[in-house]
SELOZA-239148 format. One record per residue (C-alpha): x, y negated, z; residue number from 1. Coordinates in steps of 0.05 Angstrom, whole numbers, plus 32768, in hexadecimal, padded with zeros to 4 digits. Layout:
REM residues N
{x X y Y z Z k NUM};
...
//
This chain:
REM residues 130
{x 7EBB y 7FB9 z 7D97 k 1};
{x 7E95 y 7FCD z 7DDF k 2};
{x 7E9A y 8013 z 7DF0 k 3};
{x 7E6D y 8035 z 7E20 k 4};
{x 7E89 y 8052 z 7E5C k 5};
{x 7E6D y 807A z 7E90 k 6};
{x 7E6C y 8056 z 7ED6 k 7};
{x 7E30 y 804B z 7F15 k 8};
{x 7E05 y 801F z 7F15 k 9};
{x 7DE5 y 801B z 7F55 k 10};
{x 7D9E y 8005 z 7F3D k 11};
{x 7D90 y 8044 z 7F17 k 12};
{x 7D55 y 8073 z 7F22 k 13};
{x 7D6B y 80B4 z 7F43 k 14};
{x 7D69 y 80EE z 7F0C k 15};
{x 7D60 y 811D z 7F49 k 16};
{x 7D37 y 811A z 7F90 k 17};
{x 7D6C y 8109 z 7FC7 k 18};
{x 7DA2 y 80E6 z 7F94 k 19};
{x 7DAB y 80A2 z 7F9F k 20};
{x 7DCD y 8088 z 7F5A k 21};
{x 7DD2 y 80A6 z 7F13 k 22};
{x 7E01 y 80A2 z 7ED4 k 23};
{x 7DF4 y 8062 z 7EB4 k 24};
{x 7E11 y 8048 z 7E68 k 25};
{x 7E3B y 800B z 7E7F k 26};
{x 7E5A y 7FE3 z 7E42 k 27};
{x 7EA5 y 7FD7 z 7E49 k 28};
{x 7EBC y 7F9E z 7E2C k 29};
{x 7F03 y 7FB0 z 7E10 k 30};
{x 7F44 y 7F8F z 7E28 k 31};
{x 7F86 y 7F94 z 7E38 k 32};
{x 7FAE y 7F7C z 7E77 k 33};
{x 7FF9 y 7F72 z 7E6E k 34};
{x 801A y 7F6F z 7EB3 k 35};
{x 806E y 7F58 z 7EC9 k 36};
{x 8080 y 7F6B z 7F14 k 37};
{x 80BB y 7F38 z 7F25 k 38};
{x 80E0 y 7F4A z 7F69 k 39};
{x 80E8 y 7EFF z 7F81 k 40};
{x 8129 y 7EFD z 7FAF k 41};
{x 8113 y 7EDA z 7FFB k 42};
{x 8119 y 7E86 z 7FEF k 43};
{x 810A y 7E8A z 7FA3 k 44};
{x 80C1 y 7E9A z 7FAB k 45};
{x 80A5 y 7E4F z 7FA7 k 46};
{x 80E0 y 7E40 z 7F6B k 47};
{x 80C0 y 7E7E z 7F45 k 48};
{x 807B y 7E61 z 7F4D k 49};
{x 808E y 7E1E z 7F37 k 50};
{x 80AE y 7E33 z 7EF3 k 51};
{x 806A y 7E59 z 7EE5 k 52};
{x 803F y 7E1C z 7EFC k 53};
{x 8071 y 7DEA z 7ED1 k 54};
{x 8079 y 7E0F z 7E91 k 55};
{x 8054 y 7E0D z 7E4C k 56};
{x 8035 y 7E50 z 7E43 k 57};
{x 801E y 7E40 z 7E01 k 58};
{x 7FE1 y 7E76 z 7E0D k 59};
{x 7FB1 y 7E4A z 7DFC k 60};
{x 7FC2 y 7E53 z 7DAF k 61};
{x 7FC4 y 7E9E z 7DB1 k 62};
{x 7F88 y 7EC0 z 7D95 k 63};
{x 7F6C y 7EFA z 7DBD k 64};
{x 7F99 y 7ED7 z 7E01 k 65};
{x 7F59 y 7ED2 z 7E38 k 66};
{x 7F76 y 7EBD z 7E77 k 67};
{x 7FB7 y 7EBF z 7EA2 k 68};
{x 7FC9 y 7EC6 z 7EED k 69};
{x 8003 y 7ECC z 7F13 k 70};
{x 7FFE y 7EF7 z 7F54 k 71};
{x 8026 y 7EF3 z 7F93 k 72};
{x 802E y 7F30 z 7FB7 k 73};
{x 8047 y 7F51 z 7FF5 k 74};
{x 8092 y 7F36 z 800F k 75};
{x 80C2 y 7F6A z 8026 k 76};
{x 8105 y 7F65 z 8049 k 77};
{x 812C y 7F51 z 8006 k 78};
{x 80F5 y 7F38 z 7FD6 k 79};
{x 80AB y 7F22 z 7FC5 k 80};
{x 8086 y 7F3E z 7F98 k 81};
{x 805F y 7F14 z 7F60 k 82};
{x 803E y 7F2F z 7F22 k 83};
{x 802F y 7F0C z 7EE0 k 84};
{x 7FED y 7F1C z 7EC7 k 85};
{x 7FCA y 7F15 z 7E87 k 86};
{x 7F86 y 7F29 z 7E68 k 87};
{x 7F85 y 7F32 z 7E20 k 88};
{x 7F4E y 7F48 z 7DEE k 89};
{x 7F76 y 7F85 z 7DD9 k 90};
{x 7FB8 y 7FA1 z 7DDC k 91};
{x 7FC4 y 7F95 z 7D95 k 92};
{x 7FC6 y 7F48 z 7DA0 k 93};
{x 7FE6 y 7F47 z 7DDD k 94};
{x 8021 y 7F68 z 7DBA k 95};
{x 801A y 7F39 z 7D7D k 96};
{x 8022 y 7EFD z 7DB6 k 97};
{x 8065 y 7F21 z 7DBD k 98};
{x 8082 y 7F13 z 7D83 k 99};
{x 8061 y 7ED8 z 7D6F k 100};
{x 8082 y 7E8E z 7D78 k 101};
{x 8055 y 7E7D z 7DB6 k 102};
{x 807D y 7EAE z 7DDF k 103};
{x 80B9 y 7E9B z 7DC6 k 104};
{x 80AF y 7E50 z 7DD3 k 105};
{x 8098 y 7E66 z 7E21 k 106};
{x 80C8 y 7E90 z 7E30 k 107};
{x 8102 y 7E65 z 7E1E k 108};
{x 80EC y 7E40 z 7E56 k 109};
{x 80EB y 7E73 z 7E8A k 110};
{x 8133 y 7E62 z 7EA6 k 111};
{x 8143 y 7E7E z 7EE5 k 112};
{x 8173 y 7E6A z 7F1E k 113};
{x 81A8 y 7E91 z 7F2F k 114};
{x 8191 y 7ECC z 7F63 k 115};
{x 8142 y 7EBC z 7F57 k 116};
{x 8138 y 7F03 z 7F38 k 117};
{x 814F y 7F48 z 7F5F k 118};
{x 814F y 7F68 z 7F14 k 119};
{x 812B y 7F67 z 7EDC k 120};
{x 80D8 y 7F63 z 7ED5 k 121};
{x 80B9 y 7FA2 z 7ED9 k 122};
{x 8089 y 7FA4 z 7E95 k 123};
{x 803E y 7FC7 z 7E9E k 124};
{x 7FFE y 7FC9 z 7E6C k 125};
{x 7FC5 y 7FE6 z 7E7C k 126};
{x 7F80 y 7FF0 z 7E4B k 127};
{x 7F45 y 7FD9 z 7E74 k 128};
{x 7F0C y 8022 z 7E6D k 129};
{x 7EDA y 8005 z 7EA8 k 130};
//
C-alpha cells in the first residue's frame, strides 16, 4: 500500500509572493532496508568480497526480496568497513526471509577464515517514510 508523505517538490507553484517551493503530496512507496556493518580486519578485505561475490544467495526465490548490495566503506587503522544491504517490500518479509530455508541454505555458506571478522555483524533495519 503507497502512503502519502509530505516532502518538496521543487516544481510547485508558490502558495505565497516571495516563496520559492510549496508542500507537495509525494507517494512513498513502502519498503524496508535491512543493513549488517562487518568490521573487516586489514588483508581480509578482498577475501570478504570474494565469499559475497562466490556464494548462492538464493534471493532470487524470496518473495518481496528487491535487490542487494554490498558496500565498502571507509578503512581505519585496524579494519574496513563494509555493509550488507538489502531492499525488501516490507519488513514483514524480510523477516520471513529469516527464517525461511533460503537463508539457511546461504548462510551455511558464509564460512569465514580465521581473523577475517574483528567481532560480530552489527544488525540495522530501517522503514523507508520518503
Amino acid at each position: 500500500m503507497a502512503r502519502i508523505a509530505i516532502g518538496f517538490c521543487p516544481n510547485a507553484v508558490p502558495v505565497v509572493p516571495g516563496f520559492t517551493f510549496a508542500v507537495t503530496p509525494v507517494i512513498v512507496t513502502p519498503m524496508f532496508i535491512a543493513m549488517n556493518r562487518f568490521r573487516i580486519a586489514p588483508g581480509f578485505e578482498d577475501a570478504f568480497e570474494d565469499i559475497w561475490r562466490n556464494r548462492k544467495s538464493y534471493l532470487d526465490e524470496v518473495p518481496g526480496f528487491r535487490e542487494f548490495h554490498l558496500l565498502r566503506g571507509p578503512k581505519l587503522e585496524d579494519h574496513t568497513l563494509f555493509a550488507s544491504h538489502s531492499v525488501w517490500d516490507n519488513r514483514k518479509v524480510f523477516e520471513a526471509w529469516t527464517d525461511s530455508e533460503s537463508f539457511r541454505k546461504a548462510h551455511a555458506q558464509a564460512k569465514s577464515p580465521e581473523g577475517m571478522h574483528l567481532g560480530h555483524p552489527n544488525f540495522e533495519g530501517f522503514e523507508v517514510v520518503l
